[in-house]
C-alpha positions in Angstrom: 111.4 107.2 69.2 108.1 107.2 69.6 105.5 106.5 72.9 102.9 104.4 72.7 100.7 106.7 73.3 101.5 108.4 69.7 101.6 105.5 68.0 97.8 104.5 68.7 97.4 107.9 68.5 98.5 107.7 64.4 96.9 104.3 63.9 93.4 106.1 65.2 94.2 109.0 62.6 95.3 106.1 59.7 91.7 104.4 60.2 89.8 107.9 60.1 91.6 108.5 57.0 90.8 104.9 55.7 87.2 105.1 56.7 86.8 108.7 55.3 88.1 107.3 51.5 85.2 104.9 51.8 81.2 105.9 51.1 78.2 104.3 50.9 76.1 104.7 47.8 74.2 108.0 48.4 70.4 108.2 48.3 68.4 110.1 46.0 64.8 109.6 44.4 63.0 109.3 41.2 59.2 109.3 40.3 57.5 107.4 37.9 55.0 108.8 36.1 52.8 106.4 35.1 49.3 106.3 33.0 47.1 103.4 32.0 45.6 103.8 28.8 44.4 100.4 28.3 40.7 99.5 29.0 41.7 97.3 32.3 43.7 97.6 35.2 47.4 97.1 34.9 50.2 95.9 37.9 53.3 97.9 38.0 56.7 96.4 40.1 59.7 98.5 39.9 63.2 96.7 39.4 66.9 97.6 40.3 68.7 96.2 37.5 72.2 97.0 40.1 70.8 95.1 43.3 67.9 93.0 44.3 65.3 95.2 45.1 61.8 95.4 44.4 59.3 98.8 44.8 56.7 97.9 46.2 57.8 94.8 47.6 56.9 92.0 49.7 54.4 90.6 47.1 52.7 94.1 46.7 52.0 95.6 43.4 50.9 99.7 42.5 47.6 98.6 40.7 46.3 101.0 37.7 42.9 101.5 37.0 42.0 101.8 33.2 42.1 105.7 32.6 44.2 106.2 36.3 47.3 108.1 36.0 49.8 107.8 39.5 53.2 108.8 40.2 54.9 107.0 41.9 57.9 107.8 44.0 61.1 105.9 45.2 63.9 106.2 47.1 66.9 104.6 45.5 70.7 104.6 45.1 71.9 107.5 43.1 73.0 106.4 39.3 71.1 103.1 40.0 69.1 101.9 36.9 65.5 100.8 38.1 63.3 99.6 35.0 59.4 99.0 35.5 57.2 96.0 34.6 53.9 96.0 33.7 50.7 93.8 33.4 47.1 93.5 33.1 45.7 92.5 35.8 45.2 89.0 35.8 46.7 88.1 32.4 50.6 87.8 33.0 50.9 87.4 29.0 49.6 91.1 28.4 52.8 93.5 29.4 54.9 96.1 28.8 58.4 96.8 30.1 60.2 93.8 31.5 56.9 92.6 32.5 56.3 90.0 35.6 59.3 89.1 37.8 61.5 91.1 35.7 61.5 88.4 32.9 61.9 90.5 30.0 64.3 92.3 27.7 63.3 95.8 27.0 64.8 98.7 25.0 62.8 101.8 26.9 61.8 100.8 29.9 64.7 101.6 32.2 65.1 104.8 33.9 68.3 106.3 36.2 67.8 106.9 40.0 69.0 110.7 40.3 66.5 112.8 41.4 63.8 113.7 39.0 61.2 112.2 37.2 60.5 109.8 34.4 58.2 111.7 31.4 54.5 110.1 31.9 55.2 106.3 30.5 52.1 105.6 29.0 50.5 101.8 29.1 48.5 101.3 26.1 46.7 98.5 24.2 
């Protein structure tokens, strides 16, 4: 029969066990690459298509000059698919990617969070 004492002591052990089986999503990064090719400046936001996140966030935006070129780095979830939207600054109906708010469909725009970087996406005319 068993004390007590050893069966808190396997309960304890059970939980560990439990609790070990179970991990949060690990973090990793990715860099986008980004140049602006078009003759004004462009607004990039960065969009988790697995959770509601935005980069840069609370009503920021990484602004391109025409010509810039900036790489931009994130920390995100490993395997988590973070697509970019893009606009001229100004004119919401000029984009590329999924464009402002995340509104749009896009075929080549989207990008997996595992610890490298994108190859330079280039925002032309």
């Amino acid at each position: 029969m068993k004390t007590i004492r050893q069966r808190a002591g396997l309960a304890a052990l059970s939980i560990v066990v439990l609790l070990g089986g179970v991990s949060a999503a690990s973090a990793a990064d990715v860099t986008f690459q980004m140049m602006n090719s078009h003759p004004n400046a462009v607004e990039v936001e960065l969009y988790s298509q697995d959770r509601d996140h935005v980069w840069p966030g609370n009503n920021q935006v990484y602004l391109l000059d025409d010509g810039e070129t900036k790489q931009i780095p994130l920390s995100c979830d490993e395997g988590e698919k973070i697509c970019y939207g893009a606009w001229v600054s100004g004119d919401k109906t000029t984009y590329w990617g999924t464009g402002p708010e995340n509104a749009e469909t896009c075929t080549d725009c989207c990008y997996t969070c595992q610890g490298d970087s994108t190859e330079e996406i280039n925002l032309t005319e």
